[in-house]
C-alpha positions as a printed Julia matrix, in Angstrom:
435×3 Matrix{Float64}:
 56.28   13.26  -145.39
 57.25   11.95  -141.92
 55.14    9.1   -140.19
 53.79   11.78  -138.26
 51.97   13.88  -140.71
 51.19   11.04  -142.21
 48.95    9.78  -139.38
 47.49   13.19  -139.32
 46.34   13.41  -142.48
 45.23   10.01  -142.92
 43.15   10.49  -139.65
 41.62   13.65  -140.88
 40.73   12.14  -144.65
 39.84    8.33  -143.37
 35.82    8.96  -142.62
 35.58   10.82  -146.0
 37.24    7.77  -147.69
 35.16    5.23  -146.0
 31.64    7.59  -145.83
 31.96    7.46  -150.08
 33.42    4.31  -150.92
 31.24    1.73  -148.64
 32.66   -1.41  -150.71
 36.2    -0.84  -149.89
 36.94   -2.98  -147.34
 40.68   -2.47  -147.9
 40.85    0.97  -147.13
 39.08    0.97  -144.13
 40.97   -1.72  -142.38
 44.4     0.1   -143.55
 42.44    3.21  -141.75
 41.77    1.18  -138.99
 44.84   -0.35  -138.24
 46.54    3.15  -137.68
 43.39    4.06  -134.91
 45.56    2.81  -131.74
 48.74    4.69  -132.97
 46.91    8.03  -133.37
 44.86    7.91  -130.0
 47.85    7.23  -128.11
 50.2     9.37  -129.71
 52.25   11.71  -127.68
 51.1    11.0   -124.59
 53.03   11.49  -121.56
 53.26    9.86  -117.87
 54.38   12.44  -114.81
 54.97   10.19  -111.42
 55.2    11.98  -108.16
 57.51    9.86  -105.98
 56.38   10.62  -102.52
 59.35    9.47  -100.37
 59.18    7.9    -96.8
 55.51    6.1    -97.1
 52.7     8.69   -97.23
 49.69    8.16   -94.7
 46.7     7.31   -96.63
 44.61    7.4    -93.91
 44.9    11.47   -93.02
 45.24   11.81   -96.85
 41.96   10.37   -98.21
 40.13    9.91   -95.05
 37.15    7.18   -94.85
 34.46    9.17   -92.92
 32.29    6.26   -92.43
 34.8     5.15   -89.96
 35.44    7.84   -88.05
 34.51    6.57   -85.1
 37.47    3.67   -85.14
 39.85    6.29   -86.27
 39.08    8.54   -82.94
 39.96    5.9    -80.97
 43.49    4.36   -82.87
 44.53    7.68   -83.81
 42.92   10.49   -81.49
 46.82   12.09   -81.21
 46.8    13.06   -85.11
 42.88   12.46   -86.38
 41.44   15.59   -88.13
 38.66   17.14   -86.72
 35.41   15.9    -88.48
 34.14   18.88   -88.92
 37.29   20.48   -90.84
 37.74   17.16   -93.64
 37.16   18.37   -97.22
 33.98   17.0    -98.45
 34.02   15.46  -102.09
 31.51   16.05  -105.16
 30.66   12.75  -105.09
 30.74   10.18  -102.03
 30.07   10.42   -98.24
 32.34    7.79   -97.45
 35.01    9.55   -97.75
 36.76   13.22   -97.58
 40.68   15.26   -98.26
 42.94   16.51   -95.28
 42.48   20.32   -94.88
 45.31   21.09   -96.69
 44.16   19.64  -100.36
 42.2    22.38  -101.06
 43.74   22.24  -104.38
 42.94   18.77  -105.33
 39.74   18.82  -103.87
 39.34   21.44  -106.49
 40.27   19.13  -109.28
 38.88   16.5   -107.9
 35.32   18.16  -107.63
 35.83   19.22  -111.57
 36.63   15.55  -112.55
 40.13   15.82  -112.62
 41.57   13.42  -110.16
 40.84    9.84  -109.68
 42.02    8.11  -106.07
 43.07    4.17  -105.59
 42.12    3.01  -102.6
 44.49    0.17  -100.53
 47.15   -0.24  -103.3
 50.03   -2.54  -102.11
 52.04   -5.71  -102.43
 51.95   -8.93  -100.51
 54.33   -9.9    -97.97
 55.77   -6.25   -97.24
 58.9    -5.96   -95.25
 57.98   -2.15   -94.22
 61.95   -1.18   -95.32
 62.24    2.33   -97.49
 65.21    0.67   -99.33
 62.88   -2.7   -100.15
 59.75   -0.59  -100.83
 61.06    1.31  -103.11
 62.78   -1.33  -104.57
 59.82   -3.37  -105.5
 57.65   -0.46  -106.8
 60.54    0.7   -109.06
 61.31   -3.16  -110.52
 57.55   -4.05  -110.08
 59.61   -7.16  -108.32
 58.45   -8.61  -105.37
 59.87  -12.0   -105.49
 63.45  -12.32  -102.77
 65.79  -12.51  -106.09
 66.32   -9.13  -106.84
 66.3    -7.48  -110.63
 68.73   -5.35  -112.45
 65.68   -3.32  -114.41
 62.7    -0.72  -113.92
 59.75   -1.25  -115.05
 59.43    1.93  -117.34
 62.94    1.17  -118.22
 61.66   -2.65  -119.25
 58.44   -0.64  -121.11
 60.7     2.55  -123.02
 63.3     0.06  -123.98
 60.7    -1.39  -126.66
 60.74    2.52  -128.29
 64.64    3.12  -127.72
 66.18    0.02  -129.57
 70.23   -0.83  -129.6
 69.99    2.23  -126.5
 72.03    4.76  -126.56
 73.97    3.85  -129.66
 72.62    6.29  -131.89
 70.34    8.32  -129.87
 69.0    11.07  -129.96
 67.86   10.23  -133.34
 66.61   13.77  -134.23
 67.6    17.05  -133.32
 64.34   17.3   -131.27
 65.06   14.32  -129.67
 64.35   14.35  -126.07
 65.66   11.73  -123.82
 63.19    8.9   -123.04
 62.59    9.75  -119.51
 63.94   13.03  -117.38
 64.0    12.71  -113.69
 63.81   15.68  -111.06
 64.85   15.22  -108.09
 65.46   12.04  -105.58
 64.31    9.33  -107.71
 66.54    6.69  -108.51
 67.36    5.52  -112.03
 66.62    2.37  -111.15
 63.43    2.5   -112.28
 64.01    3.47  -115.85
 67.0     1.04  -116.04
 66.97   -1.87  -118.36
 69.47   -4.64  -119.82
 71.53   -3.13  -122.67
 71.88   -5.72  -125.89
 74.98   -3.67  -127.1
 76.95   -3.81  -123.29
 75.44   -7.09  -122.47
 75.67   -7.45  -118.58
 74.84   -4.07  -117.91
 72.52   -2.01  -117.46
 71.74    1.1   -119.57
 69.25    4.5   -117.93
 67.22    5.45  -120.08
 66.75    8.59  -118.17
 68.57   11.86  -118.07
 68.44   13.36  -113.95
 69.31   16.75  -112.87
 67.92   18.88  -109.89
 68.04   22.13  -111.69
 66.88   22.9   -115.57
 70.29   25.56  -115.12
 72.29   22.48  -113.69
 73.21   21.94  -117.84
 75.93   22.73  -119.1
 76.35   21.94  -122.39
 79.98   23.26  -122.96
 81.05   20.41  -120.43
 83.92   18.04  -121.36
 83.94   14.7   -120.43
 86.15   13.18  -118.3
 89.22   11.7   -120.22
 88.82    7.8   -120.57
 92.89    7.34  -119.34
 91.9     9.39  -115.93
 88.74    7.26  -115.44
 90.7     4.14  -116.01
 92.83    5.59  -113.05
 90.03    6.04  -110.61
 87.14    3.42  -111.54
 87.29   -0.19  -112.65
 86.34   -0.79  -116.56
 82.73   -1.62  -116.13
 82.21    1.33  -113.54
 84.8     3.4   -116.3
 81.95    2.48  -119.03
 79.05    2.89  -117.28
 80.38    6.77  -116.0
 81.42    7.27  -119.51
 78.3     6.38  -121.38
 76.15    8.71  -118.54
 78.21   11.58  -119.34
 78.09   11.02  -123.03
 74.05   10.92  -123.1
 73.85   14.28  -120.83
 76.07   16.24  -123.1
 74.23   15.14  -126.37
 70.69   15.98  -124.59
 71.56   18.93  -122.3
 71.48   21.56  -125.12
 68.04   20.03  -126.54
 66.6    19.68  -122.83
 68.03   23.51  -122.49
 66.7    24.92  -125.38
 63.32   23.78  -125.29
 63.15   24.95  -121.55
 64.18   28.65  -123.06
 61.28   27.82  -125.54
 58.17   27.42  -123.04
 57.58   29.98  -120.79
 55.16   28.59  -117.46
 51.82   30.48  -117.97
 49.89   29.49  -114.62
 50.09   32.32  -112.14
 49.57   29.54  -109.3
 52.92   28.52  -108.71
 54.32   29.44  -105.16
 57.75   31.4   -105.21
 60.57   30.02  -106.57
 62.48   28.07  -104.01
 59.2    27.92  -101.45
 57.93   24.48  -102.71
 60.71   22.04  -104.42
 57.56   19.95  -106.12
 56.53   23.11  -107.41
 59.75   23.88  -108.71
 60.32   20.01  -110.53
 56.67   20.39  -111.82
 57.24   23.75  -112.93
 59.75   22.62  -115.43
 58.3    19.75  -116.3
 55.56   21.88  -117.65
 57.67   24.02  -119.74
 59.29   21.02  -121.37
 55.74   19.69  -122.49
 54.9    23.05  -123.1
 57.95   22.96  -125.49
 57.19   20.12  -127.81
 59.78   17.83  -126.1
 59.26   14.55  -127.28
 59.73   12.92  -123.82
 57.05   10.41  -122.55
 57.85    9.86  -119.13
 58.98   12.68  -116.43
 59.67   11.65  -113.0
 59.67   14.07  -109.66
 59.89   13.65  -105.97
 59.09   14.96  -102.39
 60.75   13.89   -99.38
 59.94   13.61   -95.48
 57.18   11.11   -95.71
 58.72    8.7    -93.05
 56.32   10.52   -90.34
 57.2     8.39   -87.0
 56.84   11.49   -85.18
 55.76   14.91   -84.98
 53.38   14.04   -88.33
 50.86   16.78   -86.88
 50.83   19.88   -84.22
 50.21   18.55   -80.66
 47.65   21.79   -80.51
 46.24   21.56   -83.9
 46.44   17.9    -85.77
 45.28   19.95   -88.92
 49.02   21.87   -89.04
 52.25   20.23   -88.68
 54.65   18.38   -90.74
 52.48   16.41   -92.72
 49.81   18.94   -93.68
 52.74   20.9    -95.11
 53.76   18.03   -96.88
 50.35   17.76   -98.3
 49.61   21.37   -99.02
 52.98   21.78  -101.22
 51.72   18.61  -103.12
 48.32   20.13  -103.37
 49.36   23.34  -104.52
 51.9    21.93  -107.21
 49.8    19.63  -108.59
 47.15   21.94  -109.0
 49.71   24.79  -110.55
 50.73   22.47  -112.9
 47.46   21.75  -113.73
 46.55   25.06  -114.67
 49.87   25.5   -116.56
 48.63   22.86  -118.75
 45.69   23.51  -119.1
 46.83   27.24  -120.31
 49.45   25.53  -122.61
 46.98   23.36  -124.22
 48.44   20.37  -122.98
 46.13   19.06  -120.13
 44.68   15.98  -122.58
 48.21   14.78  -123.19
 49.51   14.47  -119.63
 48.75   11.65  -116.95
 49.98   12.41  -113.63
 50.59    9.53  -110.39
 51.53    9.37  -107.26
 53.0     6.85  -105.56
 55.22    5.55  -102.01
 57.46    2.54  -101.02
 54.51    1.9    -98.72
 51.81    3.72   -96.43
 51.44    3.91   -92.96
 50.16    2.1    -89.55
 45.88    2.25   -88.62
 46.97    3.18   -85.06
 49.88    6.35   -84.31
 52.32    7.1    -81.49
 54.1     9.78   -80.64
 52.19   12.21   -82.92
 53.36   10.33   -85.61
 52.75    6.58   -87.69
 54.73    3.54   -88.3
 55.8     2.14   -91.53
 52.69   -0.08   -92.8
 51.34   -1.49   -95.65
 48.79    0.38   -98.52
 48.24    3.92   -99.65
 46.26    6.09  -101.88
 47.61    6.72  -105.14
 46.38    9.65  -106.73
 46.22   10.19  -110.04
 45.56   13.14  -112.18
 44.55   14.12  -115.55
 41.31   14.97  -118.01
 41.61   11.85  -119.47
 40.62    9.77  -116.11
 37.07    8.3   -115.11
 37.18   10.53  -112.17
 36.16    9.15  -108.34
 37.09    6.84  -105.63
 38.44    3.2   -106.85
 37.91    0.78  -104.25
 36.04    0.65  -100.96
 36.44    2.05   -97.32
 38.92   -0.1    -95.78
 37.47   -2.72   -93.36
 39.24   -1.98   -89.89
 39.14   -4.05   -86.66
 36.67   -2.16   -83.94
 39.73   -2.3    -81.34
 43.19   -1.41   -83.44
 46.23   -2.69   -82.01
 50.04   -1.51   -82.81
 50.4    -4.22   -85.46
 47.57   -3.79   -87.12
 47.51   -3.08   -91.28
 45.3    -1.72   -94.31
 44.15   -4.83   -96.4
 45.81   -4.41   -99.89
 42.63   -3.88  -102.45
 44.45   -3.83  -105.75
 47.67   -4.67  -105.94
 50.85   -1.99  -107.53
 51.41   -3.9   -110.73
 47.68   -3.83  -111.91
 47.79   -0.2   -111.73
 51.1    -0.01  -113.38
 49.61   -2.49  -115.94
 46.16   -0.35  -116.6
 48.57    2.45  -117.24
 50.74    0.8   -119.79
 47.41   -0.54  -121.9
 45.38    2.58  -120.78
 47.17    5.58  -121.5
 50.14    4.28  -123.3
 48.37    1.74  -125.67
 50.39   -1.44  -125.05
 49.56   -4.52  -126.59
 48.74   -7.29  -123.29
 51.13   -9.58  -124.56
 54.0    -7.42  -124.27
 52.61   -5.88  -120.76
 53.1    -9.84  -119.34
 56.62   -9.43  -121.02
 57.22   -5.89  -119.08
 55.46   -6.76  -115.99
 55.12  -10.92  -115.37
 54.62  -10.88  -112.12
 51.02  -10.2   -110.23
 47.38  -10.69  -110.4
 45.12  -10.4   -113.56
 42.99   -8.0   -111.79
 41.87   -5.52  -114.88
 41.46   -1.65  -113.56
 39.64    0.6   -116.24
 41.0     3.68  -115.2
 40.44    6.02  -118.82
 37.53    7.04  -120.69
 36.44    5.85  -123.96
């Protein structure tokens, strides 16, 4: 019987056990000590890269200001009157295009961090992004993600002898424009580089798993060795998981009728197939997607209508995919298993020009899932009564305790090894999951 089954059945018999034999201590701490393990079993992190440095402030929109936000950002405000009201607060309200996820967030679905950010931002996509995928914000940069810092724990001596099962899925599958970086860790077999834990493709079709790969004297030709080995051992991991990551995909068929048209929505599309693969039985735990065209300097919103324009598209194709793949999961029977997140190198400027807003400093993270205590974390942001240019959201909770609530939260992880994952940051504790 495999450690799996195991934990089921011991789960199932355990109250039985203890209910007739109250004098057995013994038992019920061996019971006991497999409780973590089952309740975070098979559990599985989506993040929803959102690329450029989303506007929080059109996003999740703090009605009790409103009157501040006429004057710093009359070109692109949204009309009072048309902001999506939420089940439970006044204070604050969705852009007209998350329909969707006010939807989920009305049915206690979706849970939204107010002012999350780092200190000392440099407002650069290429540093931004950099520090959220390392969880690094010191000058010295480093090699490693953080998720590829927390799988690495679970993938030991990576990728010598993985996958380990026929089942096997890799330890993280990126769709998309997000960089390995963040899955990357230090490899103890090739010390001095770094290994992916992640398999990336833009396409579930893109696989082929007839492929050859490349012949190591032709490589030697065109790359130097540690380039050579790095190529090499890439290539080697997609061929031994394309035809598992392919058949499971032919598997699952999507069952939410939500989803726009193939090709109309690319975070549909990524989400779409994420879905199947969970749907499948994939033993994956972390699935990464993107959408791009955040960097909104100008022409964020319609000069005749603020609530259209590029931004509200943006928003609606998020909205709608998220919500899609909601469904799907929820149809699949998967919807307690899955934690979604978004997240962006940065957010954007209190005051606009040019129909459009300046790189800046916190966002809204979203997250999504049945598992969440639903609501608004964190308060309206305190903004001066006459904006300039320059002026910034306060951070409220900074990246890392998020990314630490989710390791302990949802994935279970002991605190001392969090500090040994992420070791940078405040202690600020965020109880983001129910009981």
């Amino acid at each position: 019987m495999n450690r799996k089954k195991f934990l089921h059945y011991t789960a199932a018999i355990a109250p039985f056990v203890i209910a007739f034999n109250a004098f057995s201590c013994k038992q019920r701490n061996f019971f006991q000590a497999f409780a973590p393990d089952i309740k975070f079993q098979n559990r599985i992190l989506v993040l929803v890269e959102l690329i450029g440095g989303n506007d929080g402030l059109n996003t999740v929109i703090p009605i009790d200001k409103y009157n501040i936000l006429s004057s710093a950002r009359r070109d692109i405000l949204i009309p009072e009157k048309k902001i999506l009201p939420l089940r439970d607060t006044n204070t604050f309200g969705f852009h007209p295009s998350l329909t969707g996820l006010q939807s989920l967030y009305n049915d206690k679905l979706v849970s939204v961090i107010q002012g999350v950010g780092y200190p000392n931002p440099e407002f650069s996509h290429f540093r931004g992004k950099g520090i959220k995928y390392t969880a690094n914000t010191e000058k010295e940069e480093i090699r490693t993600g953080w998720l590829g810092r927390y799988l690495e724990h679970d993938y030991p001596n990576y990728p010598k002898g993985y996958p380990v099962k026929p089942n096997d899925g890799p330890a993280a599958i990126r769709i998309g424009s997000v960089s390995p970086k963040i899955t990357q860790f230090m490899s103890k077999i090739n010390k001095g580089m770094e290994e992916d834990l992640s398999i990336g493709f833009t396409n579930i079709e893109d696989f082929n798993a007839t492929a050859t790969l490349p012949e190591s004297e032709m490589m030697s030709a065109t790359f130097a060795n540690a380039n050579m080995d790095k190529i090499r051992a890439v290539s080697r991991q997609i061929k031994l998981y394309a035809p598992i990551v392919q058949d499971h995909a032919n598997r699952q068929k999507n069952l939410s009728k939500r989803y726009p048209e193939p090709n109309k929505n690319p975070l549909a599309d990524q989400l779409k197939t994420v879905a199947r693969l969970i749907g499948s039985g994939l033993n994956t735990p972390v699935y990464l997607v993107s959408q791009t065209d955040y960097d909104t300097h100008s022409d964020q919103v319609d000069t005749a209508d603020t609530t259209q324009g590029k931004h509200a598209t943006l928003l609606k194709d998020l909205s709608e995919a998220i919500t899609a793949f909601e469904d799907d999961l929820h149809l699949m029977g998967k919807q307690d298993d899955v934690l979604g997140m978004t997240f962006s190198e940065f957010g954007r400027r209190i005051a606009c020009g040019s129909y459009g807003t300046d790189h800046g400093t916190a966002e809204s993270a979203i997250l999504f899932g049945t598992q969440l205590k639903s609501g608004i974390i964190g308060t309206s942001p305190d903004l001066p009564a006459q904006v300039s240019a320059e002026d910034n959201l306060a951070m409220q909770y900074d990246f890392r305790s998020v990314y630490k609530a989710i390791l302990g939260g949802w994935f279970g992880v002991p605190e001392e090894r969090i500090k040994t994952i992420i070791n940078q940051g405040p202690d600020e504790k965020l109880d983001l999951f129910k009981a």
